[in-house]
Steps between C-alpha positions, in 0.01 A plus 500: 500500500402243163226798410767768533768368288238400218362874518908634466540227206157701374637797539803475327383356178213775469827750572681311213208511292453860471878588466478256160173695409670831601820399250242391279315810433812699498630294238200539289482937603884489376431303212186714422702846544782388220203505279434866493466758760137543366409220731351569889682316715213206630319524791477204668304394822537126678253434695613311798291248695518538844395185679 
């Protein structure tokens, strides 16, 4: 029961995590398109560790 509320604890932090990153990025993309529209929007990849 211990091992399954420290993987949900896991879990949740890693979801946290990538919705900062994701408000993150879009802050920089926004910030990036009020420069010019001769920017490409960024591609960007996370890896994510499975383990």
């Amino acid at each position: 029961m211990k091992k399954l509320l420290e993987k949900a604890k896991e879990v949740r932090k890693a979801q946290r995590l990538r919705h900062l990153l994701d408000r993150a990025i879009d802050r920089v993309r926004d910030a990036l398109a009020a420069l010019g529209p001769q920017l490409q929007p960024i591609p960007i990849r996370v890896k994510r560790r499975k383990g």
